[in-house]
LUMFISE-937916 format. One record per residue (C-alpha): x negated, y, z. Coordinates in nm, 3 decimals, always signed. Each point is the difference from the previous one (the first is absolute). Layout:
<sites>
X	Y	Z;
...
</sites>
This chain:
<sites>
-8.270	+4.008	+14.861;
-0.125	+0.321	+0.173;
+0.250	+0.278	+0.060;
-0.166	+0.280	-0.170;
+0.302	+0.206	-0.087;
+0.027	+0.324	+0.161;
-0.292	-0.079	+0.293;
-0.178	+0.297	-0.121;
+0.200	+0.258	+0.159;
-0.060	-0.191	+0.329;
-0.386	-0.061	-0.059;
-0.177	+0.297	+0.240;
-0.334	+0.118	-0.148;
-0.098	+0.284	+0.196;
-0.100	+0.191	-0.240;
-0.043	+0.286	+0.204;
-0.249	-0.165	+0.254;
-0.387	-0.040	-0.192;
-0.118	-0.336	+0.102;
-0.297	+0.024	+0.273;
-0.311	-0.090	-0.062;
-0.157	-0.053	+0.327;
-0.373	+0.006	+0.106;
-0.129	-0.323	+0.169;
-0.105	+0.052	+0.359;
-0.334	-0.140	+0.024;
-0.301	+0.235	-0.116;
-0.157	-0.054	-0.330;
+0.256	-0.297	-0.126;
+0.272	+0.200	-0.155;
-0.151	-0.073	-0.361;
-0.004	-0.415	+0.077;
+0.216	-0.226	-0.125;
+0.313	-0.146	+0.158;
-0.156	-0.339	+0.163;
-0.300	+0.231	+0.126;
+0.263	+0.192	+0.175;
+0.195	-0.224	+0.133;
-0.314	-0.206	+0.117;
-0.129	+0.293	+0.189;
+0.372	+0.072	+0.117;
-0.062	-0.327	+0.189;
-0.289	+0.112	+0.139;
+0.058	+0.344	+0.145;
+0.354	+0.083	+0.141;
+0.189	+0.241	-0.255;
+0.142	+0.188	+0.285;
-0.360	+0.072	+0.245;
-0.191	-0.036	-0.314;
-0.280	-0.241	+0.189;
-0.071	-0.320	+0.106;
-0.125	-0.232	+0.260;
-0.224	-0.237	-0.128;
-0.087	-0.326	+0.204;
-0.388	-0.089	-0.117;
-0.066	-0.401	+0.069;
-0.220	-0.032	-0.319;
-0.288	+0.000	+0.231;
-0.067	-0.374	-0.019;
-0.086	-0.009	-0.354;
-0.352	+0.131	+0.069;
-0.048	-0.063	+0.423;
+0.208	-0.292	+0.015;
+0.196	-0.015	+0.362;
+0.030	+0.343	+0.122;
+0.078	+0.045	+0.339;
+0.420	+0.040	-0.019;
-0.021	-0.212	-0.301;
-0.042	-0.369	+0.103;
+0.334	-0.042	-0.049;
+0.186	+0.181	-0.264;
+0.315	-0.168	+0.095;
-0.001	+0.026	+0.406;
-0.147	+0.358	-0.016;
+0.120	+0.178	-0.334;
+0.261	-0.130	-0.120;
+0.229	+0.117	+0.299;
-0.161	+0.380	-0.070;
+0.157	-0.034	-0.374;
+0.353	+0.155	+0.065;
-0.168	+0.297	+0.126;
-0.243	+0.070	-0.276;
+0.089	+0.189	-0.317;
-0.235	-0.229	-0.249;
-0.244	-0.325	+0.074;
-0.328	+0.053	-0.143;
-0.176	-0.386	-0.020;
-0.132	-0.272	-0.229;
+0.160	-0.200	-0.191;
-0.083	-0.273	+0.192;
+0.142	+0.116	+0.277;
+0.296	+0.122	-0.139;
+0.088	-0.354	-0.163;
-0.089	-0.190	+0.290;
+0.158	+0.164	+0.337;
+0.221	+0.325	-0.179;
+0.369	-0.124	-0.020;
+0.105	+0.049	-0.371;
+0.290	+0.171	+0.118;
-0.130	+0.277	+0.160;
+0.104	+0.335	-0.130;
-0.302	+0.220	+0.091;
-0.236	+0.123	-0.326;
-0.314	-0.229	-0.035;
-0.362	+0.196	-0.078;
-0.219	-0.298	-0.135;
-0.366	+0.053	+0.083;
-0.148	-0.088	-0.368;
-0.365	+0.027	+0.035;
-0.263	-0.187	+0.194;
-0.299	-0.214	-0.007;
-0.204	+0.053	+0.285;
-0.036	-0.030	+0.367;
-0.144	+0.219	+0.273;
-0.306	-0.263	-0.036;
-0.073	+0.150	-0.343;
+0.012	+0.335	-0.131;
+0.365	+0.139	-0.004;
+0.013	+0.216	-0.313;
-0.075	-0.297	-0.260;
+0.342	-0.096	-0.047;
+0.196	-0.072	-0.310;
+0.375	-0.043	-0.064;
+0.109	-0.347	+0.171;
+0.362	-0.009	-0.088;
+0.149	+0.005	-0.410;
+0.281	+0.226	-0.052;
+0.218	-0.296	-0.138;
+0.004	-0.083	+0.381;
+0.086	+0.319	+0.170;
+0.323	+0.023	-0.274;
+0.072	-0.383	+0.142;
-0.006	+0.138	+0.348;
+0.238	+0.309	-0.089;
-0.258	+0.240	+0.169;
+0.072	+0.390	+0.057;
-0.378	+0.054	-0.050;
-0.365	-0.134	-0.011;
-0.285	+0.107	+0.217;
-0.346	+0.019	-0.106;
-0.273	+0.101	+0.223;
-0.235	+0.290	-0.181;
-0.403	+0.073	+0.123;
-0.024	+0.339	-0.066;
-0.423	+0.023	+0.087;
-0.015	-0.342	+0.058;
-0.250	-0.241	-0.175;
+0.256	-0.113	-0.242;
+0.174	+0.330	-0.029;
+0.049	-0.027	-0.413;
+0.138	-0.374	+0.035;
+0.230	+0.095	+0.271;
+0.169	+0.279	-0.222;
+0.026	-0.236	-0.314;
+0.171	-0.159	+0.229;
+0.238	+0.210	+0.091;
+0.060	+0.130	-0.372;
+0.091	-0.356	-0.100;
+0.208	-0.027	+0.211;
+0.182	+0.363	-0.044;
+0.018	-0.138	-0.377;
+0.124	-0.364	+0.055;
+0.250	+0.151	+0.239;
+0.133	+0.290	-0.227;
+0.089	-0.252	-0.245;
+0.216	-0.190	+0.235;
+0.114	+0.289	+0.215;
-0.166	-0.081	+0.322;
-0.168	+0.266	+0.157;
-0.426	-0.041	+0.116;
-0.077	+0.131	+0.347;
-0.356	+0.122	+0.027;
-0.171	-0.092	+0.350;
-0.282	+0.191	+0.055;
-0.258	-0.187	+0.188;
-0.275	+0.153	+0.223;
-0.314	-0.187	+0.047;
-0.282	+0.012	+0.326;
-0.153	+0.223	-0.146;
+0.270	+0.263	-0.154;
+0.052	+0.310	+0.165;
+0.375	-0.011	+0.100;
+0.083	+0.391	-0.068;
+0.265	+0.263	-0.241;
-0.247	+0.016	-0.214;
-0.066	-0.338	-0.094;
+0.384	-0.085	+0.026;
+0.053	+0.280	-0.287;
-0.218	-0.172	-0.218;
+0.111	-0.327	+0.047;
+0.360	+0.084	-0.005;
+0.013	+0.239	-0.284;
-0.230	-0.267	-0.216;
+0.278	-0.267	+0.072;
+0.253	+0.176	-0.090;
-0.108	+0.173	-0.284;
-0.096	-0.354	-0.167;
+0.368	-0.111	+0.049;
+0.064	-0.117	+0.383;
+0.379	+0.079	+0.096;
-0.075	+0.064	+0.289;
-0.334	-0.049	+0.310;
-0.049	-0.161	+0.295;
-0.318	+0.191	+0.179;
-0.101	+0.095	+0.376;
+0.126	+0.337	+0.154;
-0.276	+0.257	+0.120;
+0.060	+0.229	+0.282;
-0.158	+0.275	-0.218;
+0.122	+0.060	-0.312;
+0.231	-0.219	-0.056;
+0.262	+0.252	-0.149;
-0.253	+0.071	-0.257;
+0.018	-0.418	-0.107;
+0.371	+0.007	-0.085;
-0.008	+0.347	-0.162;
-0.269	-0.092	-0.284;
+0.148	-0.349	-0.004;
+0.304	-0.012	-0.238;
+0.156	-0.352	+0.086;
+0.115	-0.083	+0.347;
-0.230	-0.085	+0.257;
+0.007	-0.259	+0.272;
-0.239	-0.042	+0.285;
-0.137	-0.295	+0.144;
-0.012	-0.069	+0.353;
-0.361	-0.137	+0.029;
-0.092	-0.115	+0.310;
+0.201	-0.090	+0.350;
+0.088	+0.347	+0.189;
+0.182	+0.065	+0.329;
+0.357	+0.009	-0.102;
+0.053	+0.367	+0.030;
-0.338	+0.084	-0.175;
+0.148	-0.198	-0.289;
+0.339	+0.191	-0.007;
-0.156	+0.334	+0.006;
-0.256	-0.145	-0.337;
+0.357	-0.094	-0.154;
+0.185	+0.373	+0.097;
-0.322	+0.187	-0.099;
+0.003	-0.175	-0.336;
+0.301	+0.038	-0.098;
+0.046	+0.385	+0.127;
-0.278	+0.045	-0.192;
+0.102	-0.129	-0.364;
-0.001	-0.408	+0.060;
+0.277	-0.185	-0.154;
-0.027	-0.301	+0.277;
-0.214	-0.214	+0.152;
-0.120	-0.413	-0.070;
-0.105	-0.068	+0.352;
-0.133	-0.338	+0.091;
-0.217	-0.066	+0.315;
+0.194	+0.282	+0.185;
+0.342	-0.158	-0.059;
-0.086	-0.367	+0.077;
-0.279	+0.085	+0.220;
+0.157	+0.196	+0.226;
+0.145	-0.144	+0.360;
+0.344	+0.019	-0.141;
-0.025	-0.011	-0.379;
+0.444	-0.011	-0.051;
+0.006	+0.295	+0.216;
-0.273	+0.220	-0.178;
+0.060	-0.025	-0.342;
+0.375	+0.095	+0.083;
-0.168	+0.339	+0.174;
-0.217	+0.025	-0.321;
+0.289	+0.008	-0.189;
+0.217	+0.237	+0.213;
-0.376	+0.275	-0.118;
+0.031	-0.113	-0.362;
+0.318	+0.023	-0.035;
+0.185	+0.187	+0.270;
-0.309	+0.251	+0.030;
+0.018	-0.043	+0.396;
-0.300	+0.121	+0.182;
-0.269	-0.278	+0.113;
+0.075	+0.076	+0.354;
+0.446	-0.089	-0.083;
-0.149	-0.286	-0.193;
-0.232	-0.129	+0.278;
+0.291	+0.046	+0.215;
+0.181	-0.252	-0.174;
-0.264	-0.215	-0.025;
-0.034	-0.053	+0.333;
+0.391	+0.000	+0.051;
+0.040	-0.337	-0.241;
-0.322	-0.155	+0.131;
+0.159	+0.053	+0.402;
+0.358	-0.148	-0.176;
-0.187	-0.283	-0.170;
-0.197	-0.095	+0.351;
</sites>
């Protein structure tokens, strides 16, 4: 039987100390609910507030890529070093060790191939799946001007919906066809449209001109994406000007796995994103772990 008798003078309340109610770190998510929080908590690091992202999705629309051929020679020894995984299911069940501890982004959408027109996708992956794969969030790839603009943003609103229900958060990718101009102004719109129709938060592409102006009109963190293969130190000073500039990490692909010595440079991306060293300090260590490594 539980002693009850006279614990109440021992009990401590506090009643002197108001009970905090504390402000979640990442931009625009404070009103989400608990698993949308702690999903996103997996994603960006609760103490920089941003993340390195490790894009390898690339193969469900180009097959191969260059870097790619082999997602378990070349990638999987990157994984320790990345923040979050962003892949395929496919990919993820067939080479991803189930007991890694790094925060999956599922690429959701698809349909297409660079032999057909990019923007017609549709959503390639049922939610019921992304639960049974214990995602932190889905991506879905959004046209904005492209010739299936409207489908695209269904898309993504589906998505936003089918996740909300389930608390798994939607990232919205912007894409950026041939024929796009690749500019502030364009990002705004496509940014701000995303977000406003319910994406937690954006992957886009970071402008040397205006970028500042991108993150301040969008209200939900933004990521950039690497895009293509850049000298090393090029690439670190995209990734410090980004984020000095309002970006909330990077999801950086072909300039991680790419690069002469991919273990070496995503740990120097990571020492910008998260340490906010200068490129040059970051390129420095680049080139100190790729001389270790030879």
């Amino acid at each position: 039987m539980p002693d009850i008798d006279g614990t109440n003078e021992a009990k401590q309340y506090f009643t002197d100390v108001p009970q905090k109610s504390e402000s979640y770190f990442l931009k625009g998510s404070n009103s989400l609910d608990w698993g949308m929080k702690n999903r996103l908590g997996r994603i960006f690091n609760p103490v920089s507030g941003k993340t390195v992202m490790l894009a390898i999705d690339h193969g469900y629309f180009q097959g191969p890529t260059t870097g790619l051929e082999r997602i378990d020679l070349n990638i999987l020894p990157l994984e320790p070093y990345a923040d979050t995984l962003m892949l395929t299911r496919g990919i993820l069940r067939s080479i991803i060790p189930p007991d890694t501890q790094k925060s999956i982004v599922l690429r959701v959408s698809g349909g297409t191939s660079i032999l057909k027109e990019l923007s017609n996708e549709d959503l390639a992956v049922d939610i019921e799946d992304a639960i049974r794969l214990n995602v932190s969030a889905m991506a879905v790839q959004v046209f904005i001007g492209g010739e299936h603009e409207r489908e695209s943003i269904i898309n993504m609103t589906k998505m936003v919906d089918r996740g909300t229900r389930y608390g798994i958060p939607t990232l919205a990718v912007t894409a950026v066809g041939k024929d796009m101009v690749r500019d502030a102004k364009y990002f705004r719109l496509a940014t701000r449209i995303c977000a406003e129709l319910g994406a937690h938060y954006i992957k886009t592409y970071y402008v040397p001109e205006g970028f500042e102006t991108v993150t301040a009109s969008c209200p939900v963190p933004i990521v950039i994406a690497g895009g293509k293969k850049l000298f090393e130190l090029d690439a670190l000073k995209m990734a410090y000007r980004s984020i000095q500039e309002g970006a909330a990490g990077v999801d950086m692909g072909r300039n991680i796995f790419q690069s002469h010595s991919p273990i070496a440079m995503i740990q120097a991306v990571r020492a910008v994103v998260h340490d906010s060293e200068t490129p040059e300090k970051a390129f420095d260590l680049y080139n100190t772990l790729k001389n270790k490594k030879s």
